[in-house]
C-alpha positions, 0 to 999 in steps of 0.5 A, a space after each residue: 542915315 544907313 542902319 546896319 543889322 548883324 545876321 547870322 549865315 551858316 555853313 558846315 564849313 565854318 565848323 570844321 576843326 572847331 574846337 571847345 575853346 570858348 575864344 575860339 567859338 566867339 571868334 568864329 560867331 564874328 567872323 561868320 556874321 554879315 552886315 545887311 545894310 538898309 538903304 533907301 529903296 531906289 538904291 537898294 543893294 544886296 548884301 555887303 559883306 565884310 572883306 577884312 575881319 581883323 578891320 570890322 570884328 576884332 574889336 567886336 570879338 574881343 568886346 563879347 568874349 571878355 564880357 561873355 567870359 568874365 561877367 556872372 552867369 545867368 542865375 541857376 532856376 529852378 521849380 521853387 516857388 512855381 505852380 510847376 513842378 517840372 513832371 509831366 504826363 505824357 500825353 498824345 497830340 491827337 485824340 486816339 485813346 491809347 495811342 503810341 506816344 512819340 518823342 524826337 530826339 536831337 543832339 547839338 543840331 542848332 547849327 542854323 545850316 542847310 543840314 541841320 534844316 535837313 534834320 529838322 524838316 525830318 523830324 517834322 514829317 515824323 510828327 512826334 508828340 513831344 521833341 526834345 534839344 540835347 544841348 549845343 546852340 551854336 557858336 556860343 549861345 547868342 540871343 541871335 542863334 536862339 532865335 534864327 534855330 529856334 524862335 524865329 517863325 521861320 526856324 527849323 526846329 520842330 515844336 512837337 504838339 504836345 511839348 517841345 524842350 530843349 537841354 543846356 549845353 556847354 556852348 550855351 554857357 559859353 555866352 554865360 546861359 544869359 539867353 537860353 534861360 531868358 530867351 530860348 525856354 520861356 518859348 519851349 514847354 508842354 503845349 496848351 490847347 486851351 491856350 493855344 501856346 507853349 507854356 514855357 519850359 521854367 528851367 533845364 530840367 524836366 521829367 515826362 513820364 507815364 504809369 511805367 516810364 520817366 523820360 527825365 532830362 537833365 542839365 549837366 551844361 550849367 556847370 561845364 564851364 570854369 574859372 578862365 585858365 583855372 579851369 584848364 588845370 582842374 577841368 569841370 566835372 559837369 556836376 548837377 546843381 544842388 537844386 536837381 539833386 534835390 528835386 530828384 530826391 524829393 519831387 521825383 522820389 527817385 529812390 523809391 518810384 519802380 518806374 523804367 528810367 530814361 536819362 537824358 543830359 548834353 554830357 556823356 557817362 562813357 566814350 570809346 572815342 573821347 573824355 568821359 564826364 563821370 560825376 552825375 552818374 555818381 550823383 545818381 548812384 547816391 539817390 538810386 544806388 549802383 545796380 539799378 541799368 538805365 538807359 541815357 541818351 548824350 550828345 557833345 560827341 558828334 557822332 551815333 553810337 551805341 553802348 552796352 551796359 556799363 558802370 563805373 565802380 562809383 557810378 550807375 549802371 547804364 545803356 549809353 546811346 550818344 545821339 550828337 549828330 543832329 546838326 554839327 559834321 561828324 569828323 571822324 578825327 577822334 579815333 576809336 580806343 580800343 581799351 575803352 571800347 571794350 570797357 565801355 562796351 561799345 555795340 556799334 557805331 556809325 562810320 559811314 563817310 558821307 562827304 569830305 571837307 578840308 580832308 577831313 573825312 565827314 560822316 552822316 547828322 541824323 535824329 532818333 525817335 522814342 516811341 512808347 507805348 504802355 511798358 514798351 518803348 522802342 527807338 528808332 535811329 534815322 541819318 540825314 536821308 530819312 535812312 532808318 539804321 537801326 532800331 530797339 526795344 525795351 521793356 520796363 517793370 513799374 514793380 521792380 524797376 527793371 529794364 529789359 532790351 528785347 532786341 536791337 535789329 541794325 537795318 543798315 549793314 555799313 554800321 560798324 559793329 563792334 560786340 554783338 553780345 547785346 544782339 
């Protein structure tokens, strides 16, 4: 009897005008699927694949979208009850003593196409000590895309030699966050020479840090997704679980620790382009206050760009960077808005054509790396062709808690720039 086997194929195309709706993104993981038939070897064929998708994937479609969208989550985990609390020295992947430490960096990159294999082969020839996901496997979070993005042997995504981590986004919650939790971390975490494995990262939330930095990465997708239909009327905030809150407060000691702060979350605080997800950041305000300026690295909006400092009157002061161009086309159909380009105070950003699809104008994916290096960190933007666009560094005081940007050198002139005050 033949046995039949889904795979998942790729294309930036199946993509195009996708938009947030959770029937929609179920809908194309169906229609993007194939069926491999296996038949006996002396009359083996190729592929056979599906002609008529309202014959073969409706029903299918319809099956996982309800079961997806009306069964309960994956229960939220936490550091509770572990030998684990979740912070973890930076430390470097060779044996050099006092060695710049480095972390790769990627935003809604699991899309399993030629682009996105791009991105990663690029992070790779980096060799970053530790690399980080920002959220968004594709098309909803299916235990297959996990595997043919991350877990696969022959996946793309590259596992930095001193850890590997990867966030939640929404679109993980769109299969209810059932395999990211169950499948996707137990592969990820800090990595054990004596082992000679990744010791599994234990939930979405963690915190590398050394004597004046804390990287800290954060987990605003579990609560991105609503009631159906409800959820259309009173849209989710993208608010931290309590058990963040509280691991903040009382194992971080965020209040009171004077060390350089670095966030990183799927979801961003401000947008010139598109909507804002204001609710951690006030969250934040309540444990560290509103004055204190980090810098926050987002993704969701697939596209470079980069802030100045902004706050919200309830919020935390911040230096945004939205770094969601690792792997989904960056169309450029959301058009710069003035008035919150000026509010938000947007630097630059990056509309460079790169392609056209279905004349829709498509911009460039690319990656960021963080190096640091005693109170020095310095980041560095590349896009798909390994072009370094421009870079920054920073400053962090472990006595006040402040943060200084030194400089920021834009090495490619087609960048649009929007204020140069922070140049």
């Amino acid at each position: 009897m033949d046995e039949k086997k889904e795979v998942v194929k790729r294309d930036k195309e199946d993509y195009i005008d996708l938009t947030r709706s959770e029937a929609q993104n179920h809908y194309r993981t169906e229609a993007t699927k194939e069926e491999v038939v296996v038949i006996p070897e002396k009359e083996q064929t190729a592929v056979n694949k599906v002609s008529d998708f309202f014959e073969s994937k409706f029903f299918s479609w319809f099956f996982h979208y309800f079961k997806s969208r009306f069964g309960p989550r994956h229960d939220f985990q936490n550091y509770k009850g572990t030998d684990d609390n979740g912070v973890y020295k930076l430390e470097s992947s060779s044996s050099e003593i006092n060695k710049e430490i480095s972390i790769g960096i990627a935003g809604d990159w699991a899309t399993d196409t030629n682009e996105s294999d791009r991105i990663g082969v690029l992070i790779e020839k980096k060799k970053p000590d530790y690399t980080i996901h920002l959220g968004d496997t594709y098309f909803v979070g299916m235990k297959e895309e996990m595997e043919v993005n991350f877990i696969n042997e022959n996946s793309s995504w590259y596992r930095g030699k001193s850890g590997s981590f990867a966030l939640m986004g929404n679109h993980e919650m769109y299969s209810r966050g059932i395999s990211y939790f169950r499948d996707l971390i137990p592969t990820m975490g800090i990595y054990s020479k004596e082992k000679n494995k990744y010791l599994g990262q234990k939930t979405s939330y963690f915190c590398l840090e050394n004597e004046h930095w804390r990287i800290i990465s954060l987990d605003t997708g579990y609560n991105s997704v609503g009631i159906p239909i409800i959820e259309y009327i009173f849209k989710p905030k993208c608010e931290f679980h309590d058990d963040i809150l509280d691991w903040l407060k009382n194992t971080l000691d965020l209040k009171n620790d004077k060390r350089g702060l670095v966030f990183m979350t799927h979801h961003q605080y401000c947008s010139a382009f598109e909507e804002e997800y204001v609710k951690p950041s006030e969250q934040l305000a309540e444990i560290i206050g509103g004055d204190r300026e980090v810098i926050w690295y987002w993704g969701h909006e697939h596209r470079l760009a980069v802030y100045g400092k902004f706050k919200r009157d309830s919020g935390i002061a911040v230096h945004g960077r939205c770094i969601g161009n690792g792997g989904m086309p960056v169309e450029f159909k959301c058009k710069l808005k003035e008035d919150k380009a000026k509010e938000c105070d947007l630097i630059l950003y990056d509309q460079r054509k790169n392609t056209e699809i279905k004349n829709i104008d498509i911009g460039y994916n690319g990656f960021a790396i963080l190096k640091i290096n005693g109170a020095k960190l310095k980041t560095e933007y590349y896009d798909i062709n390994n072009k370094l666009l421009l870079t920054e560094e920073w400053t962090a005081d472990n006595k006040s808690g402040n943060i200084k940007l030194n400089k920021i050198d834009v090495l490619d002139n087609m960048l649009s720039i929007y204020s140069k005050k922070d140049f």
